[in-house]
Phi, psi and omega in degrees: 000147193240137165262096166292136202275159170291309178311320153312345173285150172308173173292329154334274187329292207291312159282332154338292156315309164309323197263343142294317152297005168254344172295304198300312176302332192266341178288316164254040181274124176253354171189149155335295167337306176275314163286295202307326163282355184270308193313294192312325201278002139268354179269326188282000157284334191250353193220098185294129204233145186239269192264149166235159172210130156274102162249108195261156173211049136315310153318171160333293203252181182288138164224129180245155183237123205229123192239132165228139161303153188303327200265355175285097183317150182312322203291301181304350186255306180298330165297323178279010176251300127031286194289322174299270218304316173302309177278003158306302198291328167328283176311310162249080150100342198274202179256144151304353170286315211257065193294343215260341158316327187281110190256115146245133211259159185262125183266331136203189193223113179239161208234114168224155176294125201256319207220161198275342184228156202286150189237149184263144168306334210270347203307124172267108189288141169253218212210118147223086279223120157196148187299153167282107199218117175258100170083002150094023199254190207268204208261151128337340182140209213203121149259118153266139195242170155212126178242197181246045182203171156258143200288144207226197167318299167324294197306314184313283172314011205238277190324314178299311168313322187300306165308348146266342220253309171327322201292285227266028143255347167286306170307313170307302194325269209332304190302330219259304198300296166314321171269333150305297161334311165276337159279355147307310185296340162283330151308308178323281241272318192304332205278300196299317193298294205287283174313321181307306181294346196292320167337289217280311194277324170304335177288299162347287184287359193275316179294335214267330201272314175292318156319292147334299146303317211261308198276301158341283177324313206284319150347283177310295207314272184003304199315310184314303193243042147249330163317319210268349173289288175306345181256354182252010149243002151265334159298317163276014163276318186295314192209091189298340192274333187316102193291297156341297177278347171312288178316297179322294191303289178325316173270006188283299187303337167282347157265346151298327188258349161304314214252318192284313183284346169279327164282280170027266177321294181314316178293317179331268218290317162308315187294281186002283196300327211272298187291357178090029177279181114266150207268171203252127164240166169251099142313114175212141209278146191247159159271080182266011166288310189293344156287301166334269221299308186284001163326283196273341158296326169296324166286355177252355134327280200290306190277346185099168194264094171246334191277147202235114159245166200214086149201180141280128198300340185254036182304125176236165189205155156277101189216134136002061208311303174287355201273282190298320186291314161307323168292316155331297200289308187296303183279359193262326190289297189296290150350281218297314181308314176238347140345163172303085210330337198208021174293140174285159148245131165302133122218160208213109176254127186227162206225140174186175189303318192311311183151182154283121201258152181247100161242160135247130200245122166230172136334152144114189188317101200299156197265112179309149183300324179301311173306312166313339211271325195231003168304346179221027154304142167306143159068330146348097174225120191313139190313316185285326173313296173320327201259354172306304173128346197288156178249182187178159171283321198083021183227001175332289186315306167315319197271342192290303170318291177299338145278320148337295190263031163265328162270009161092021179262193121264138177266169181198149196242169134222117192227144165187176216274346195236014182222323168109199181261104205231103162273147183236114173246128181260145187236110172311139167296000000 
């Protein structure tokens, strides 16, 4: 029996044997980059080659990859790119004249030994160009061989197998790359969806804690003056003829009952502003020096003469009455509560083209920038507020806000160690 040697085998053979050693390199292909010189630099023992050219458009845009033997000159490289990019433009639909119009960028370009005999410049290489195509959709890109003779039948065929066998790892790639993507991005969105709730339930329960502290409070105030309701309509239950007391009791329940619906009214009109509402005012025109002043003469009832005022009197405005008496009270109440114990208040009205400003100013302990951010949030009560021992609803600052931007205004804050802490609320005219 006679044994033939592998150097003895057809030409067949040996591309066969190539396109299996190219399936096997293709079988681990991770990237063009990585592949494509290894694959050519085995195609060109059976197939002499002057260029190879890859154009893929699986990407956004078209990208080409361009393999020459060492020995080809630029000029022979560039006409063969030339030649790709015109029968590309072919394939999908465009004109092949207008190669220079196509912009495809060379993604890279390598020079390797190709061919088995010396190639003359003059030698005219032919070209055999077929689409990359999956499924019959349109095309994915371009494979070109060139080689350094001319090319017959075999030679198609030989190039049509590569060129399949190229197609369908570039699909595999893709497909593989597309479905890892989309399962980043679906990792991504699950990731974001897992912190939004984790927010969302730290807010919750931050809401659920505050709502509490907050249904407490209101509770205690409440308590006071409806007690004080209940022992000044069991005292004139006692003593039916006393007129004196009859009267004493009356007016304890009208101001008791007064002091209860104004916290009432206040929690309403907070929830409002909370819901995106505006709180409801009667514009009329006013003397809002005289409102201020008679403001702060009733707080200093309580509070002692701490209040400073600074305007003119015959500042006038179309403004809310209760309104500016709320904005007054609600800031001055906050002054006494974190201000300086013993410390003076500023307030200030001042009148220009602009509109009218309001400020109050105090002393003591400046409200850090971070705390400023959330001062006039409903229920919201700043880390130094909490922690002053004072108590509070958290909704003062809100309604302050809220009257404000009811009169087309803004409140605004500034607090530091050498001017003290100055709320401004401006009322446009």
């Amino acid at each position: 029996m006679r044994h033939t040697s592998v150097e003895n085998k057809s030409p067949d053979f040996h591309r066969l044997k190539t396109l299996y050693e190219v399936s096997k390199k293709l079988s681990l292909f991770t990237s063009v980059e990585e592949s494509f010189t290894d694959i050519l630099e085995c195609v060109s023992e059976c197939f002499p080659l002057k260029t190879a050219i890859l154009i893929e458009h699986w990407e956004p845009k078209p990208r080409m990859t361009v393999w020459h033997a060492e020995n080809i000159s630029k000029d022979i490289v560039s006409r063969s790119i030339e030649n790709a990019k015109s029968a590309y433009s072919h394939l999908i639909g465009g004109n092949p004249g207008l190669t220079n119009n196509l912009s495809i960028p060379i993604h890279s370009e390598t020079k390797c030994p190709g061919t088995h005999r010396p190639i003359a410049e003059t030698d005219q290489g032919k070209y055999i160009i077929l689409p990359l195509i999956i499924d019959y959709l349109p095309a994915h890109g371009a494979f070109q061989l060139e080689g350094t003779g001319r090319l017959n039948e075999e030679d198609l065929e030989f190039a049509s197998a590569l060129t399949n066998l190229v197609t369908i790892a570039f699909d595999r790639y893709n497909k593989t790359k597309r479905e890892h993507e989309k399962q980043e991005e679906e990792a991504k969105r699950n990731l974001k969806m897992l912190y939004h709730t984790q927010e969302t339930i730290v807010n919750l329960e931050s809401e659920r804690d505050l709502r509490e502290a907050f249904v407490s409070l209101l509770i205690h105030d409440l308590i006071t003056p409806l007690s004080v309701i209940l022992g000044a309509a069991q005292m004139i239950i006692r003593k039916p003829q006393d007129g004196e007391a009859h009267c004493k009791g009356a007016r304890m329940i009208e101001n008791q009952a007064n002091r209860a619906g104004k916290m009432i009214y206040d929690l309403l009109d907070a929830n409002r502003i909370r819901g995106g509402e505006k709180i409801a005012i009667v514009r009329v025109e006013s003397n809002i020096f005289n409102i201020v002043k008679t403001a702060l003469t009733e707080l200093a009832i309580v509070h002692g003469d701490r209040f400073h005022l600074q305007a003119e009197d015959t500042i006038q405005g179309s403004v809310d009455p209760r309104g500016i008496r709320r904005i007054i009270e609600n800031l001055c109440n906050n002054a006494v509560k974190y201000g300086g114990k013993e410390t003076p208040i500023t307030v200030e009205v001042k009148d220009d083209t602009q509109g009218i400003t309001l400020r109050v100013g105090n002393l003591g302990n400046v409200i850090p920038a971070e705390d400023q951010k959330s001062l006039f949030v409903q229920y919201r009560r700043s880390d130094s507020a909490s922690s002053s021992g004072q108590k509070g609803w958290g909704i003062g600052l809100t309604l302050v806000r809220g009257v404000a931007e009811a009169h087309g205004g803004s409140v605004t804050v500034t607090s530091n160690i050498k001017d003290g802490t100055i709320f401004s609320v401006h009322l446009p005219h």
